[in-house]
PDB file of the backbone (N, CA, C, O) and the ligand in Angstrom, with CONECT records:
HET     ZN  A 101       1
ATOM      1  N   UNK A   1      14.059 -16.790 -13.709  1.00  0.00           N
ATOM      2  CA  UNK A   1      13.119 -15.949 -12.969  1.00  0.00           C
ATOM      3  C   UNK A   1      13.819 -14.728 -12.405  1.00  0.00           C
ATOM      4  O   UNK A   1      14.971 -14.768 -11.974  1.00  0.00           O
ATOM      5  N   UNK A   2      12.949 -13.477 -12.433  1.00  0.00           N
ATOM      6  CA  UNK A   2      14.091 -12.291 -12.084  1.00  0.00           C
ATOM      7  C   UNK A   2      13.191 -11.771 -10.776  1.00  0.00           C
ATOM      8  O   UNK A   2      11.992 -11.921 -10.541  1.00  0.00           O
ATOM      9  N   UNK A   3      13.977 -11.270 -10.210  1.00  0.00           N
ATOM     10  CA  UNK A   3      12.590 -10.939  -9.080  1.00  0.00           C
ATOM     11  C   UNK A   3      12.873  -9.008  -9.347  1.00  0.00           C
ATOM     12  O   UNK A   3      13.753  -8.209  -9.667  1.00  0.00           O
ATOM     13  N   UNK A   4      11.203  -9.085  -8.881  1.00  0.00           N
ATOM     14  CA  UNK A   4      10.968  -7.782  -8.849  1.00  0.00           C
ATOM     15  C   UNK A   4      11.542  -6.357  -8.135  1.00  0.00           C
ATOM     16  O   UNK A   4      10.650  -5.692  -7.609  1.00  0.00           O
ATOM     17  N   UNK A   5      12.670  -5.895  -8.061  1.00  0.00           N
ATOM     18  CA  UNK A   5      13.016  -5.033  -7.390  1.00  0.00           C
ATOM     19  C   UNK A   5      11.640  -3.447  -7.580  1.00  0.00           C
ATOM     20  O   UNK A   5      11.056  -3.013  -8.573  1.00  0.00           O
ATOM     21  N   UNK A   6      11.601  -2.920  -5.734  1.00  0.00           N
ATOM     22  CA  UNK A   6      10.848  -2.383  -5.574  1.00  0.00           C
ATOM     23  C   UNK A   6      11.500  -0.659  -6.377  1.00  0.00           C
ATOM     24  O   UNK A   6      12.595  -0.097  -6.400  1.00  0.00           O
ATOM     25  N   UNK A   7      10.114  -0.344  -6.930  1.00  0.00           N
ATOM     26  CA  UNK A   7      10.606   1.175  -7.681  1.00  0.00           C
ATOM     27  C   UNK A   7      11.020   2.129  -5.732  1.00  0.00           C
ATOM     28  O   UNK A   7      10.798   1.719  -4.593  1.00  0.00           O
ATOM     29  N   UNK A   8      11.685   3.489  -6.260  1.00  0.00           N
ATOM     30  CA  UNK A   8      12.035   3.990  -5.206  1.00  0.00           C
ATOM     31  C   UNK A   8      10.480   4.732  -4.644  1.00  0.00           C
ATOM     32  O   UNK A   8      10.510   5.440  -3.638  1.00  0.00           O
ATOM     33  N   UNK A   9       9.165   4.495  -5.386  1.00  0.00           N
ATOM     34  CA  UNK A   9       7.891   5.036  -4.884  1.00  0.00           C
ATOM     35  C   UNK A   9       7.259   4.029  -4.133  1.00  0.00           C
ATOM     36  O   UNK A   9       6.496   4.194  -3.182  1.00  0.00           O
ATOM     37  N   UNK A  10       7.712   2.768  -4.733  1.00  0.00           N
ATOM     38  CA  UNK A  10       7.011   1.634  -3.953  1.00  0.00           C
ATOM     39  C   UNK A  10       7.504   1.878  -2.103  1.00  0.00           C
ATOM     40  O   UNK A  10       6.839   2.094  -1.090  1.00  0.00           O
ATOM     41  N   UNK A  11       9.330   1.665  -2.429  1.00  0.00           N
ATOM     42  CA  UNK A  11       9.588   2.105  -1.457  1.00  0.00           C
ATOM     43  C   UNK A  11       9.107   3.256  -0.574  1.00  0.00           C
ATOM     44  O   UNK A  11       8.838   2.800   0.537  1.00  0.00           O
ATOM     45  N   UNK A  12       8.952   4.231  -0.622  1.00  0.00           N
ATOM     46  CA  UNK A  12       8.871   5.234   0.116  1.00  0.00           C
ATOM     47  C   UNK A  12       6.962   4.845   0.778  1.00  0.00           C
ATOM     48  O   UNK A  12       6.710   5.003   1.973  1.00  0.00           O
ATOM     49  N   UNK A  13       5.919   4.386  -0.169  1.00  0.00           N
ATOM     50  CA  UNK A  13       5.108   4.294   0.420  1.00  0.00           C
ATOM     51  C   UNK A  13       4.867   3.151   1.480  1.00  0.00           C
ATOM     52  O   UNK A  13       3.979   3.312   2.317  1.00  0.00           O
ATOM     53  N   UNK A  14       5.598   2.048   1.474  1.00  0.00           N
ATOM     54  CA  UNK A  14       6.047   1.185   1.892  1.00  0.00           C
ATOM     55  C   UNK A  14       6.252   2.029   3.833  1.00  0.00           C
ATOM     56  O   UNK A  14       5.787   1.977   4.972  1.00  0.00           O
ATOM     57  N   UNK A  15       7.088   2.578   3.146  1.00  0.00           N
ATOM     58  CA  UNK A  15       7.780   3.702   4.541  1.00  0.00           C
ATOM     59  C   UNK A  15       7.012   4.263   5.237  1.00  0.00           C
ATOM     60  O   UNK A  15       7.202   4.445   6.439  1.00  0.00           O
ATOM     61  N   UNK A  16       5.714   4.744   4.419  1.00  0.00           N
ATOM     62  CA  UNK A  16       5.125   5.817   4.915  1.00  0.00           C
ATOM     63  C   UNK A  16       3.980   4.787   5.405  1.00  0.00           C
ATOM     64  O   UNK A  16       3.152   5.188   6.223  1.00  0.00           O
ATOM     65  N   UNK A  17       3.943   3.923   5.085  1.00  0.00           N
ATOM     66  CA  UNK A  17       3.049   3.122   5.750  1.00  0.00           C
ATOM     67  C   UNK A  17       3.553   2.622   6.976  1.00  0.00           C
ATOM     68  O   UNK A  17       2.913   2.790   8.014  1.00  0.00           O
ATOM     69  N   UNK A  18       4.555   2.071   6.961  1.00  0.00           N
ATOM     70  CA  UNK A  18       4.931   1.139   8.295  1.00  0.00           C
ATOM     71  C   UNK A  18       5.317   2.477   9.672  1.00  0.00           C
ATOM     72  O   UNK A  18       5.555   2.160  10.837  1.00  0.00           O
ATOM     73  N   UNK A  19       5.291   4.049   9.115  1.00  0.00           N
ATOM     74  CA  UNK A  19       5.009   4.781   9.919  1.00  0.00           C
ATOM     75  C   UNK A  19       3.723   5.356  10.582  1.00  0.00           C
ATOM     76  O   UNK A  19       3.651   6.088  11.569  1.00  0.00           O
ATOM     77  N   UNK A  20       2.559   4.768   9.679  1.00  0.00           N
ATOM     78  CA  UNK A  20       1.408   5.276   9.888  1.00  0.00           C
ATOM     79  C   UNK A  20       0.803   4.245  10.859  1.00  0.00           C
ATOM     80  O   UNK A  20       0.045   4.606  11.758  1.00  0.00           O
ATOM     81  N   UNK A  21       1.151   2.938  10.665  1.00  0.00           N
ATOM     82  CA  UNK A  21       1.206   1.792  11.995  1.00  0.00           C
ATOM     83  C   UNK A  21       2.004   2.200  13.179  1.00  0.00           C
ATOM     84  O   UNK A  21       1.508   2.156  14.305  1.00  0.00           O
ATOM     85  N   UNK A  22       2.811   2.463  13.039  1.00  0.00           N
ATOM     86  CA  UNK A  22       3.458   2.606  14.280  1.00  0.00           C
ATOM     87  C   UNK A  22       3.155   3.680  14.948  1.00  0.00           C
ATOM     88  O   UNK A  22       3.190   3.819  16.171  1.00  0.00           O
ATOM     89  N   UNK A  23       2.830   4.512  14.086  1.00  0.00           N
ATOM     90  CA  UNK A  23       2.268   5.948  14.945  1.00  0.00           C
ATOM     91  C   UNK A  23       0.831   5.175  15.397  1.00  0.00           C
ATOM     92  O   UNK A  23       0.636   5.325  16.603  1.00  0.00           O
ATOM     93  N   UNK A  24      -0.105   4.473  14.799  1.00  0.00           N
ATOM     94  CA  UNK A  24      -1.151   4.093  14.966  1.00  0.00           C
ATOM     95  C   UNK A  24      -1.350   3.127  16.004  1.00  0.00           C
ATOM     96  O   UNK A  24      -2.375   3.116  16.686  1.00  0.00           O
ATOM     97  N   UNK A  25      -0.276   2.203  16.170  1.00  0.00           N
ATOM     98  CA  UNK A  25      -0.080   1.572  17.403  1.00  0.00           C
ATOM     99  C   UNK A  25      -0.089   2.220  19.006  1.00  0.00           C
ATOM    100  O   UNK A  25      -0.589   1.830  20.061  1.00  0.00           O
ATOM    101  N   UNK A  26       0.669   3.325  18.644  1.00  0.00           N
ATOM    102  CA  UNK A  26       0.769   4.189  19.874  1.00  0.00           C
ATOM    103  C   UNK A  26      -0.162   5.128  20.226  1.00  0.00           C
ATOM    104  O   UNK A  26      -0.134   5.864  21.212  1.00  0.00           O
ATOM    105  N   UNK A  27      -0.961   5.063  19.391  1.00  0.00           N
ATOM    106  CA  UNK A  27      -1.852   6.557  19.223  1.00  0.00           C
ATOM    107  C   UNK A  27      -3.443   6.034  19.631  1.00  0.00           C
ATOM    108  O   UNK A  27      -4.279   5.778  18.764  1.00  0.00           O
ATOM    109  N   UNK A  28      -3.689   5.930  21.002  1.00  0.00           N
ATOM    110  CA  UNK A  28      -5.114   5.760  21.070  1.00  0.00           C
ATOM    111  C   UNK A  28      -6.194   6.538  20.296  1.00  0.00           C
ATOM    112  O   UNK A  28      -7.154   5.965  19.782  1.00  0.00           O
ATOM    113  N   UNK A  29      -6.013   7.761  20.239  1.00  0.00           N
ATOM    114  CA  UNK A  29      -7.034   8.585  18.853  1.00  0.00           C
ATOM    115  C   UNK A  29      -7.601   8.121  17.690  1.00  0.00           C
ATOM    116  O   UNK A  29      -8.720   7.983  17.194  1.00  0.00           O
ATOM    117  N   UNK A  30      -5.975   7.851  17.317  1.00  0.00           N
ATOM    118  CA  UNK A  30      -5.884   6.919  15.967  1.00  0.00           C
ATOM    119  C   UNK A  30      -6.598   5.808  16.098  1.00  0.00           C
ATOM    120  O   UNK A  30      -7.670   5.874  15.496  1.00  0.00           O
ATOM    121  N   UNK A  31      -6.427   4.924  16.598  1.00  0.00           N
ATOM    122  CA  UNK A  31      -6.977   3.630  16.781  1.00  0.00           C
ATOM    123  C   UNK A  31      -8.575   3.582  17.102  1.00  0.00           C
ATOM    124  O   UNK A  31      -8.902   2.435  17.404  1.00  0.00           O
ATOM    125  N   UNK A  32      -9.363   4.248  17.117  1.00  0.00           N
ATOM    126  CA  UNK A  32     -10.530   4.661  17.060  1.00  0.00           C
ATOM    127  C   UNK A  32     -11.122   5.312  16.018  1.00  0.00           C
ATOM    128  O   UNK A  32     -12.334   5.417  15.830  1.00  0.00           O
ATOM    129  N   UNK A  33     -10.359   5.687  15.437  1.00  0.00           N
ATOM    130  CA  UNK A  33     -10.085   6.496  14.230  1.00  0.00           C
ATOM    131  C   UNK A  33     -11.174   7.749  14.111  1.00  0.00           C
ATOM    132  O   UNK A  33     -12.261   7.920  13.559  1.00  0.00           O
ATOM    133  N   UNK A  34     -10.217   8.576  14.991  1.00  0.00           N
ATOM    134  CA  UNK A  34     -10.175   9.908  15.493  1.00  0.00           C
ATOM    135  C   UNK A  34      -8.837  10.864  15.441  1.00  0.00           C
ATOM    136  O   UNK A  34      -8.120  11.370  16.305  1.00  0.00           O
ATOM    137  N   UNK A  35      -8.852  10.861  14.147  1.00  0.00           N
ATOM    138  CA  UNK A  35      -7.251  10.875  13.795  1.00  0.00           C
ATOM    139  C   UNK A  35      -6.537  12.231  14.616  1.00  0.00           C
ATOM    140  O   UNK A  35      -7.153  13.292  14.510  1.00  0.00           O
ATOM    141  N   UNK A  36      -5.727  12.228  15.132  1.00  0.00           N
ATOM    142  CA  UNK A  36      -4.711  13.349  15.754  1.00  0.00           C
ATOM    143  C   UNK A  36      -4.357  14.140  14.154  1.00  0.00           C
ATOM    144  O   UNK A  36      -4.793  14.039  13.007  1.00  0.00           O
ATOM    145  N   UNK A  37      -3.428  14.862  14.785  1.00  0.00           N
ATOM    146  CA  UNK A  37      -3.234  15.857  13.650  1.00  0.00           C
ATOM    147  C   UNK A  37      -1.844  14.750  13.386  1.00  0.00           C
ATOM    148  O   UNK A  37      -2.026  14.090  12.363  1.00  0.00           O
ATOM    149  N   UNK A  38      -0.841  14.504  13.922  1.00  0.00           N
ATOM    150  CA  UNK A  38      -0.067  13.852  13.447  1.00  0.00           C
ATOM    151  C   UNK A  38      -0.664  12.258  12.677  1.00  0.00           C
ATOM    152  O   UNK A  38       0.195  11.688  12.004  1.00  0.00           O
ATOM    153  N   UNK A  39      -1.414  11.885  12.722  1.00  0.00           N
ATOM    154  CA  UNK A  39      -2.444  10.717  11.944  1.00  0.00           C
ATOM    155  C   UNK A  39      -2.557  11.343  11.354  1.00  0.00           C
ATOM    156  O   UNK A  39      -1.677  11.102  10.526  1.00  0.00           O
ATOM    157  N   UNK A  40      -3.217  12.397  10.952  1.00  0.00           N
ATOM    158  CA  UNK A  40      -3.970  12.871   9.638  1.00  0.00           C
ATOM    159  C   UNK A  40      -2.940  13.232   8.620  1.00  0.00           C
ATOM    160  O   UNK A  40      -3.258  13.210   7.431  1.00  0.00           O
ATOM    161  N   UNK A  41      -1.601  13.601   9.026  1.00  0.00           N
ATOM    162  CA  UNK A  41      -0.283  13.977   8.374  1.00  0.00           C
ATOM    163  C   UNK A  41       0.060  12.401   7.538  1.00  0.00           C
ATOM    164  O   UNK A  41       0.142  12.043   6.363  1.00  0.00           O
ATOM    165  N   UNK A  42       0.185  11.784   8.801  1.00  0.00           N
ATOM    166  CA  UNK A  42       0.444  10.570   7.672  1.00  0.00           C
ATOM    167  C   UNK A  42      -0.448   9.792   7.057  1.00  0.00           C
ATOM    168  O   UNK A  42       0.084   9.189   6.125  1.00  0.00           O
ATOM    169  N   UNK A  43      -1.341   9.602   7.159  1.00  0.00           N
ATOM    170  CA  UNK A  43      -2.140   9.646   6.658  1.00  0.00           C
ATOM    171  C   UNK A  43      -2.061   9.952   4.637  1.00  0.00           C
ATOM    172  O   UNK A  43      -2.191   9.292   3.606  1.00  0.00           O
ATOM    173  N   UNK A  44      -1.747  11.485   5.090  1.00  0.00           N
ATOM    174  CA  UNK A  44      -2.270  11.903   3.821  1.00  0.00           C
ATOM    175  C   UNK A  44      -0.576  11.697   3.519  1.00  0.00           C
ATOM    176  O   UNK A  44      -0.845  11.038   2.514  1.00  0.00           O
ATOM    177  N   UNK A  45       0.358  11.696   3.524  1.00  0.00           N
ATOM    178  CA  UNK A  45       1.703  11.529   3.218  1.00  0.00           C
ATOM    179  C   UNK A  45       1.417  10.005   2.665  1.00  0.00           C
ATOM    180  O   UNK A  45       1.615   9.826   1.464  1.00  0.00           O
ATOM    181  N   UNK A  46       0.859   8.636   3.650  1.00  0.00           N
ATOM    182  CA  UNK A  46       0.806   7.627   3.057  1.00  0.00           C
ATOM    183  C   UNK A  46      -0.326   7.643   1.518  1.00  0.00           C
ATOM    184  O   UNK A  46      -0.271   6.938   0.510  1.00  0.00           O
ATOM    185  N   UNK A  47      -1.198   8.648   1.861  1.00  0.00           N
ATOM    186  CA  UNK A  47      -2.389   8.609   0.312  1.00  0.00           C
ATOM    187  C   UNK A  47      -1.410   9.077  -0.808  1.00  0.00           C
ATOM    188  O   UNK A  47      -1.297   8.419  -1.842  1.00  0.00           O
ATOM    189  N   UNK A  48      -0.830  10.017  -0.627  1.00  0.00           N
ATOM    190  CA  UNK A  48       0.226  10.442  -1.335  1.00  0.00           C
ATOM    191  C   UNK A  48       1.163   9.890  -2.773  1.00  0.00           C
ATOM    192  O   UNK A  48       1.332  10.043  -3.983  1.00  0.00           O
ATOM    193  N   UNK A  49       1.679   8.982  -1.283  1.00  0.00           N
ATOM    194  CA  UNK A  49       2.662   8.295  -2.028  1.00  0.00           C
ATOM    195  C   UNK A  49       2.057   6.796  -3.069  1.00  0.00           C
ATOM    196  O   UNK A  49       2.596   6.110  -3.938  1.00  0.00           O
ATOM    197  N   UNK A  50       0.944   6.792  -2.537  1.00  0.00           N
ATOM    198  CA  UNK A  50      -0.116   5.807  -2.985  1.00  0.00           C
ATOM    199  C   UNK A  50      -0.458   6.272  -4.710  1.00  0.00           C
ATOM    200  O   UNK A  50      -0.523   5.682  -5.788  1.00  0.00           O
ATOM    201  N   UNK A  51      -0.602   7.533  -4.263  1.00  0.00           N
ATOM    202  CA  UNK A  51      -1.384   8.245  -5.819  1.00  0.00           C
ATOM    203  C   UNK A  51       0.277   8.429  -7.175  1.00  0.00           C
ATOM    204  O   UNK A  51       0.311   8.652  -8.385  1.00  0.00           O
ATOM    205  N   UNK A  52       1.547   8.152  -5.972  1.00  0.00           N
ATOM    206  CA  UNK A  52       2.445   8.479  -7.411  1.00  0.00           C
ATOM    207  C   UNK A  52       2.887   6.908  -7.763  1.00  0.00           C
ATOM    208  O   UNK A  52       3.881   6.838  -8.486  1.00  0.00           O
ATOM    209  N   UNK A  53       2.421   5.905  -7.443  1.00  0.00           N
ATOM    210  CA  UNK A  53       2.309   4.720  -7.500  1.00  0.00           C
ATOM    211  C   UNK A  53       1.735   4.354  -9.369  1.00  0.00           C
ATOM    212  O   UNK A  53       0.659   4.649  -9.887  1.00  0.00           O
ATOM    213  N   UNK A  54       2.305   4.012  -9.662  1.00  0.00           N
ATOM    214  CA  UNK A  54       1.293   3.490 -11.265  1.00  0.00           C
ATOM    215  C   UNK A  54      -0.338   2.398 -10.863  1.00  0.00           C
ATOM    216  O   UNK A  54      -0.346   1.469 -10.055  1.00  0.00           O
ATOM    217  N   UNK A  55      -0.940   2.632 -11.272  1.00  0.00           N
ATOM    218  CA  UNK A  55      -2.136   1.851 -10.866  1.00  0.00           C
ATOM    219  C   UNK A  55      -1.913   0.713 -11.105  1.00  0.00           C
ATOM    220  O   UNK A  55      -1.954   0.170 -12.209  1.00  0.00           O
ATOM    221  N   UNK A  56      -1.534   0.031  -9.607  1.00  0.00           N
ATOM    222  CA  UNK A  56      -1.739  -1.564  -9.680  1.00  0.00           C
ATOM    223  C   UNK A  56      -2.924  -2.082  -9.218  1.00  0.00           C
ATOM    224  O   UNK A  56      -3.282  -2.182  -8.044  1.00  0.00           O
ATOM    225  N   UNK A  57      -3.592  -2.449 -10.355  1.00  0.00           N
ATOM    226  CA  UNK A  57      -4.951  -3.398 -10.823  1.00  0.00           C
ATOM    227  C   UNK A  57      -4.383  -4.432 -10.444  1.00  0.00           C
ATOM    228  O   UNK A  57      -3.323  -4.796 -10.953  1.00  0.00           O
ATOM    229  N   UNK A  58      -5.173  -5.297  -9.182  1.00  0.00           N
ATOM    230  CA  UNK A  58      -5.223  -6.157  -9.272  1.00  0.00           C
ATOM    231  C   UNK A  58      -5.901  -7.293 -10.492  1.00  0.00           C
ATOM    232  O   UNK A  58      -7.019  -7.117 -10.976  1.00  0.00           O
ATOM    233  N   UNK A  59      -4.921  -8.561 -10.895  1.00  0.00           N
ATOM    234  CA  UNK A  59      -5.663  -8.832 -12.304  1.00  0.00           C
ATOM    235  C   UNK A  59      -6.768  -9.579 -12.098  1.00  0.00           C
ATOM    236  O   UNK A  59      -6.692 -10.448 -11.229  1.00  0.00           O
ATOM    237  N   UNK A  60      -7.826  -9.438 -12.724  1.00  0.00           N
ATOM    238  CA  UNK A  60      -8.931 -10.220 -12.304  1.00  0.00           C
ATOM    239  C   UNK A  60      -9.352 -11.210 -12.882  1.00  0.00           C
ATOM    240  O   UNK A  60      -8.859 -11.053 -13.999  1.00  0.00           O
ATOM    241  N   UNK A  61     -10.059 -12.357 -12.927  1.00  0.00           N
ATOM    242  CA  UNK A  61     -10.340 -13.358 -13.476  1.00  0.00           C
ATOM    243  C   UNK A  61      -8.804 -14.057 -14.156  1.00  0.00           C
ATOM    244  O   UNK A  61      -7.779 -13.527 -14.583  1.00  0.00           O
ATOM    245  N   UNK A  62      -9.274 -15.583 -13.995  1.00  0.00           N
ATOM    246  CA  UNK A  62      -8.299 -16.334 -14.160  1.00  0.00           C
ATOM    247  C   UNK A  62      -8.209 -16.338 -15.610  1.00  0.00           C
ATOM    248  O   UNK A  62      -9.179 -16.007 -16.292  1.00  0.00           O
ATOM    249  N   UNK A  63      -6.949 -16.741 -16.192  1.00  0.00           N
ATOM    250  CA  UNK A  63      -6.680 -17.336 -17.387  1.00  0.00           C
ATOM    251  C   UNK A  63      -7.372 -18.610 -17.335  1.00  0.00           C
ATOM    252  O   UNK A  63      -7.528 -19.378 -16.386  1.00  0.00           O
ATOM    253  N   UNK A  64      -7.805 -18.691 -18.691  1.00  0.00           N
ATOM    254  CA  UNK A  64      -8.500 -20.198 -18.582  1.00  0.00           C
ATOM    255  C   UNK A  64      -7.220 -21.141 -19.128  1.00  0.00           C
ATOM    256  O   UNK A  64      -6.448 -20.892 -20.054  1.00  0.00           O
ATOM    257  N   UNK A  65      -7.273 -22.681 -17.952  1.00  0.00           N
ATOM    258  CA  UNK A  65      -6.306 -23.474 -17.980  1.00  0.00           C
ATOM    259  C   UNK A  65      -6.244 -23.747 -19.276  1.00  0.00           C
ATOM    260  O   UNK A  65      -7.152 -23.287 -19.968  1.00  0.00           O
ATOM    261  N   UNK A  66      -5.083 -24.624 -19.993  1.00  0.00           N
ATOM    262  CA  UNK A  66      -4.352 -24.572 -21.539  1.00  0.00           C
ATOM    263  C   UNK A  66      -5.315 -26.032 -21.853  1.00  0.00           C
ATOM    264  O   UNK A  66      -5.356 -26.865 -20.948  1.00  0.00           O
ATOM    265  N   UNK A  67      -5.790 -26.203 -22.662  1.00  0.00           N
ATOM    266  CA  UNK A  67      -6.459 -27.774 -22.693  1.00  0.00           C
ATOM    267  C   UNK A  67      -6.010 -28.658 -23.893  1.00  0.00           C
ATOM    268  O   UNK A  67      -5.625 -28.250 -24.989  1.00  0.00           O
ATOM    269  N   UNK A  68      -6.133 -29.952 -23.475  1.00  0.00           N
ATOM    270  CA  UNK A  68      -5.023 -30.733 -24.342  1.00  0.00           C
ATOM    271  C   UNK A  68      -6.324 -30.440 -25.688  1.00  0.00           C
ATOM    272  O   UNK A  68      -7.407 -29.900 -25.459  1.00  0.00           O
ATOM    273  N   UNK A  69      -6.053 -30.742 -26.508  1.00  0.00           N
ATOM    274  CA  UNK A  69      -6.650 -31.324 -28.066  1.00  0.00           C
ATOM    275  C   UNK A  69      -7.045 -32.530 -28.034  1.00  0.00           C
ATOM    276  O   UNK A  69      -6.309 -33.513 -28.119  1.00  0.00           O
ATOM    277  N   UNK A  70      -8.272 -32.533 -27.906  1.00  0.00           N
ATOM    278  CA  UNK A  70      -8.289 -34.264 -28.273  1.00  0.00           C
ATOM    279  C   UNK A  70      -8.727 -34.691 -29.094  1.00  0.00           C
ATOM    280  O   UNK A  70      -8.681 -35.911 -29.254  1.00  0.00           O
TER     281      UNK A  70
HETATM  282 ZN    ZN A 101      -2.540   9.732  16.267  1.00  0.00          ZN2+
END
């Protein structure tokens, strides 16, 4: 099993997210969502980094389980 190391876009949106919480934590505006101008910055910095992301589709519907032969 290999594990997934994050691309350096995953990362960065990753970043830009856990800044858009923390600004959002502190930011009564925000939290009403009445965005300040610094919200709206990250904001669009976190949409951003979202859009250079490859489209991860979540996959939908299950594989159907393997069934014996009988
Ligand atoms: Zn704010």
């Amino acid at each position: 099993m290999t594990l997934v190391e994050p691309t350096a876009e995953e990362r960065q949106a990753q970043e830009a997210y856990s800044l858009l919480l923390a600004h959002f934590d502190g930011c009564e505006s925000c939290q009403i969502e009445n965005y300040c101008p610094v919200g709206k910055r990250l904001r669009r910095a976190h949409r951003a980094t979202r859009f250079a992301l490859p489209a991860s589709v979540p996959t939908t519907g299950t594989a159907s389980p393997p069934r014996e032969g009988s």
